[in-house]
N, C-alpha and C positions, 0 to 999 in steps of 0.2 A: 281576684276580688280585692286583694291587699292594696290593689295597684292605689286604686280609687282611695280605701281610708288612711291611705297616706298622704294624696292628694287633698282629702278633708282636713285633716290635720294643717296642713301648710297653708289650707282657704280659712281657718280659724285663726291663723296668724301663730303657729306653735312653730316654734325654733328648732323644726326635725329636719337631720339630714338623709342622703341617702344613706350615707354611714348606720346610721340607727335604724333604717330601714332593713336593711340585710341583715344587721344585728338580730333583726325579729326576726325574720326568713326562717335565720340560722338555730333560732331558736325552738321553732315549730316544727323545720326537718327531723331534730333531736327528739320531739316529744316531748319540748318540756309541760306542755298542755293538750288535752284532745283537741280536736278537730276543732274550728270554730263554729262548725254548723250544728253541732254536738251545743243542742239547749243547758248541758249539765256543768260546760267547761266554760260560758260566756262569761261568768263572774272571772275563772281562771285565767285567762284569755286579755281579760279588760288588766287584770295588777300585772298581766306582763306585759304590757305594750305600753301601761301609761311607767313599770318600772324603764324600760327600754327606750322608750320615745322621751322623755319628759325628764327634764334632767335640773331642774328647778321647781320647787314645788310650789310657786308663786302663778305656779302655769296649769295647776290642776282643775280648779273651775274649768278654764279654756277646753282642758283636755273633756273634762268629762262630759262638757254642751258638742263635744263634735263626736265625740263618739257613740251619746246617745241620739243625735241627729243622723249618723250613719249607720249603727246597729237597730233604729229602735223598730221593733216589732217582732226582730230575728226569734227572740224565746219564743213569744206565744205560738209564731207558726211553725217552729219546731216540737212545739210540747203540746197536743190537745189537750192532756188530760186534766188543763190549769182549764179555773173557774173563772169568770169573768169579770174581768177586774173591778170594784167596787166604784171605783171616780165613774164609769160606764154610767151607773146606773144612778150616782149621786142626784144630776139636778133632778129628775125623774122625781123621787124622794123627795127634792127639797118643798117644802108648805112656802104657798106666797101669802103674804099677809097684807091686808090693807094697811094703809097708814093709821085708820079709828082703832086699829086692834092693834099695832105696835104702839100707838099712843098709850092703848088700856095696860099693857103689862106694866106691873110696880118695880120697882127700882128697891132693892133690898140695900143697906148700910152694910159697911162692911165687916162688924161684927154680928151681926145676923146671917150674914152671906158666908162666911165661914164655918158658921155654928150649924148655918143648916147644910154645908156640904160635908161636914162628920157625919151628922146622921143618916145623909141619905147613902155614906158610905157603907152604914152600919149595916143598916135595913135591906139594901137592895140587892137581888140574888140574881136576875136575869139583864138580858139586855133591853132596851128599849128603842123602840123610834117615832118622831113625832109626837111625844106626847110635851107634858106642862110641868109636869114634876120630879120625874126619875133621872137621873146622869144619863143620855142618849142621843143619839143624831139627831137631826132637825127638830121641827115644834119652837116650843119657846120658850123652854125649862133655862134657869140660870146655870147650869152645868153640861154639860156636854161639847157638841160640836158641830157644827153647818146649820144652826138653825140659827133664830132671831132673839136675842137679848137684852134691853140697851147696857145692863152691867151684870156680866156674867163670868165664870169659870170655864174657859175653854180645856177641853182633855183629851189631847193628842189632836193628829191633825192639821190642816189649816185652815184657818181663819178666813173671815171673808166681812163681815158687820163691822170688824176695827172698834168692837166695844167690850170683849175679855181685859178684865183686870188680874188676870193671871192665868199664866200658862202652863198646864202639870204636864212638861215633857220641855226635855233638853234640847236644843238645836242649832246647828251650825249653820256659820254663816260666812259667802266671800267675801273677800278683802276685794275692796277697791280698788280698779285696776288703773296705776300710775302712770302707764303707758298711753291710756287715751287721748287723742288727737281731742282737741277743741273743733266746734264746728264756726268758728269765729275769732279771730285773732282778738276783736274788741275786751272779751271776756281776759285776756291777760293785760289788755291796756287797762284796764279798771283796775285790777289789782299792782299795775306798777304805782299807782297813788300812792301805796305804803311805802313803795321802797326807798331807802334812803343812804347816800353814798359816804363811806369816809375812807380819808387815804390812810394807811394802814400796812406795815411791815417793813423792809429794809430800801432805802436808796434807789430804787433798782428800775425806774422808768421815765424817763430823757423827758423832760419839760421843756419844749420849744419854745413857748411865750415869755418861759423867766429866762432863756438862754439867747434869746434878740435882746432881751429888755437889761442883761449886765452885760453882754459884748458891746452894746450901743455904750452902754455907761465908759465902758473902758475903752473909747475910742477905738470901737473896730477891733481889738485884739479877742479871739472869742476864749468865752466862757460858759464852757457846755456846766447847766444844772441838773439834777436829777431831783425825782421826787419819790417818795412811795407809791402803789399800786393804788386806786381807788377799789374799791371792796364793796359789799353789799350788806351791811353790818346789820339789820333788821332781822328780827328772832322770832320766830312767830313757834305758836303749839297747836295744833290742830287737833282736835275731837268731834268724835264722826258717829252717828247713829251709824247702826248699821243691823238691818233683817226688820222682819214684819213688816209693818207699813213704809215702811222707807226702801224695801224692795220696787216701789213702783218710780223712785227718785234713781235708780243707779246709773245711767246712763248720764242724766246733768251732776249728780255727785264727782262721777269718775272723772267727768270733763275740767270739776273745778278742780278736783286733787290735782290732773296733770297740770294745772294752768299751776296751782302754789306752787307746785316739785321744782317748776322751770322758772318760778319767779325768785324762790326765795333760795338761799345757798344755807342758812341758819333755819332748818325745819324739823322738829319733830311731829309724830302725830299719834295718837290711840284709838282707842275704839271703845264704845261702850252701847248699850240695847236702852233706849228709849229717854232714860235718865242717866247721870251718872251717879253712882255709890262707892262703896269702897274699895272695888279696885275696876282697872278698866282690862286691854290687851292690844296687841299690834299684828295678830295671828288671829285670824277667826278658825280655821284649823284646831288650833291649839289654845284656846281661849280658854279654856279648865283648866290646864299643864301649866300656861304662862301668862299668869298673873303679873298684874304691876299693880301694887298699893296704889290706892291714889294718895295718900298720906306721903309717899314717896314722891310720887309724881310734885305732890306741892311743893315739897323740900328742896328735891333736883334743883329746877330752873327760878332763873334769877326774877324779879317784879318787871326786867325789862322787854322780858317776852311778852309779846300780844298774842294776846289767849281768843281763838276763833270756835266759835260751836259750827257743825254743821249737822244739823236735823230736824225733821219736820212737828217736834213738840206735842205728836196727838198720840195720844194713850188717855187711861183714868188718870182722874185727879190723884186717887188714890198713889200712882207709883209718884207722883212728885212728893205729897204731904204726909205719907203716912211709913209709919214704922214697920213692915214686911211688907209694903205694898209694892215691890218688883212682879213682874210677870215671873222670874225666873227663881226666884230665893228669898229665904225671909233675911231679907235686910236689917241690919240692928236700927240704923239711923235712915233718917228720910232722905230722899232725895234729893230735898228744898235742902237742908245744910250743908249737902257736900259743893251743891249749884254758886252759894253765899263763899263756901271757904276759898273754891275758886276765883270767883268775881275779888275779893277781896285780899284775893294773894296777887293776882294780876289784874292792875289797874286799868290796862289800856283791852276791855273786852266786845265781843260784839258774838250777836248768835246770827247766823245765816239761814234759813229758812228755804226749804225748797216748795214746802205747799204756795200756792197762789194764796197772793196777802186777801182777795177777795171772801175767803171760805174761814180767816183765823178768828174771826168775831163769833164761830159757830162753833167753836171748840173751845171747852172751858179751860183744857189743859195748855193750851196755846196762850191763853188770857194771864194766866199763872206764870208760865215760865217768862213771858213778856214782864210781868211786875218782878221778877226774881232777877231780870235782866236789867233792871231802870230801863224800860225801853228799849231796850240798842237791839234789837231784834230786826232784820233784815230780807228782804225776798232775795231770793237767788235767782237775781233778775240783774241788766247791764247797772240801772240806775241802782239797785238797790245794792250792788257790789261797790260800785261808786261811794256810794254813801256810807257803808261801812269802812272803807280805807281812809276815807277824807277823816271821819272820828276818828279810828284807831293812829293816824298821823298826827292828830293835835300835840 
């Protein structure tokens, strides 16, 4: 049976050899886990094949989409005595609502919308579903989860309406994978726009044009020149939504990270959830453990890095203007100042946009970060790549 999820592994693209293959054999003959048919030891099972296989932790997403593509289902038909899994039965559950009656629900302010989700903390003793008022599944209460809102308190779960102004539960998210092939070479000739050459470092590379042009000078007796290397001296910083709704972007996101990694030789990049605040990460993993001020981040790098956003700008208004208005923490400062101190630290900016420019007039929060940007907001589109390097090159 191994044979095969070893072979899934290497059809996922994971850098396992046979070597590490036996290593797991060797491991299993030993006992260092039950059986793998054994529903009890699957979890056991999975930390030691992804500790044995996987020898990069940059490779863990990868690992964990193939393993759950090849194990998935092994628990349940192992274990009857498991109940049936709730997502089963979710849409079943879910209430559809006409448009006249998602039109009718009120839009609560965000200190109402707060005040009333202590009370209903206070107050409430069971669970609910469906209904209008209590923290519960579906229906169209502003607290809970899988029902219809247009500005509500998501609690636990996922999401699905893209209208929670706050999310009460922690979550991780992958990192973008740098390795992705482009499905178009055009997509990195757009971005060579920016780049820009100077020669740089020692002596050390034979100029044939100045070495005709002084042996001619010297009647024929030659005179080899040398020049410095040409280099790629362009600094770019990259920031990257990353999770919720920008999970339906990761395949064009991933494509354009690979295109920057191969374009530019001068790149950092971070990561930040919807807006950015006070501090960002480069680990979605470890995105609690390894913080990076952005206070820091401004400090670091020089005015002459081009400062690139990448992300779809649609959340509540709430997380851009308002003081705790993060999905994820209460924020001392709004998101709109830290957006300004960036713009303003780095002159040469532009935000890149993966939603269709068609749909940004429908999204108030898209309108906002557009004015926060003067404009320089861009589709993540050939021409709208274009158009952002051509500015950031002025």
């Amino acid at each position: 049976m191994l044979i095969d999820f070893f072979y899934t592994l290497r059809a996922a693209k994971l850098p396992v050899s046979v070597r590490e293959y036996l290593s797991l054999l060797e491991a299993l003959q030993a006992n260092v886990v039950g059986p793998v048919s054994d529903a009890c030891s699957i979890d056991d099972f999975y930390h030691l094949a992804r500790t044995v296989m996987v020898k990069d932790e940059k490779h863990f997403d990868k690992f964990d989409k193939a393993f759950g593509a090849y194990f998935k289902g092994v628990e349940m038909l192992t274990d009857f005595t498991k109940e049936v899994p709730l997502d089963w039965l979710e849409k079943i559950l879910q209430k559809e609502l006409t448009p006249e009656q998602k039109a009718a629900i009120e839009k609560m302010g965000w200190d109402e919308l707060m005040e009333t989700l202590k009370k209903r903390l206070e107050e409430q003793k069971e669970r609910h579903e469906g209904g209008n008022k209590w923290i519960g599944t579906g229906g169209t209460s502003p607290f809970g989860n899988s029902g219809y809102n247009p500005q509500g308190i998501r609690i636990g779960g996922k999401g699905g309406n893209k209208s929670a102004i706050k999310v009460w539960e922690q979550r991780a998210y992958k990192d973008y994978d740098d390795q992705q092939e482009l499905g178009t070479r055009n997509i990195k000739v757009a971005l060579r726009r920016l780049r820009r050459f100077a020669r740089e470092g020692s002596q050390d590379e034979f100029d044939l044009d100045n070495t005709i042009r002084k042996t001619a000078a010297n009647a024929g007796y030659l005179d080899i020149q040398m020049r410095p290397e040409r280099h790629n001296n362009v600094k770019v910083l990259l920031l990257m939504d990353v999770g919720g709704t920008m999970d339906e972007h990761i395949t064009r996101v991933e494509e354009m990270f690979s295109a920057v990694k191969a374009e530019f030789k001068h790149l950092d990049f971070y990561y930040f959830h919807n807006c950015v605040y006070d501090f960002m990460w480069k680990n979605n993993k470890r995105r609690y453990a390894e913080k990076f001020p952005t206070w820091d981040i401004l400090r670091k790098y020089n005015k002459d890095y081009k400062l690139i956003f990448i992300g779809d700008a649609t959340m509540s208004p709430y997380e851009i203007l308002q003081k705790g208005g993060s999905v994820e923490y209460n924020n001392e400062e709004a998101g709109a100042e830290w957006l300004q101190r960036l713009t303003h630290t780095f002159p040469k900016f532009a935000w890149i946009n993966p939603e269709p420019q068609g749909v940004w007039q429908y999204r108030q929060s898209i309108a906002i970060v557009q004015q926060l940007m003067s404009n320089r907001m861009f589709p993540l589109t050939l021409k709208g790549l274009e158009d952002a390097m051509r500015l950031l090159s002025k």
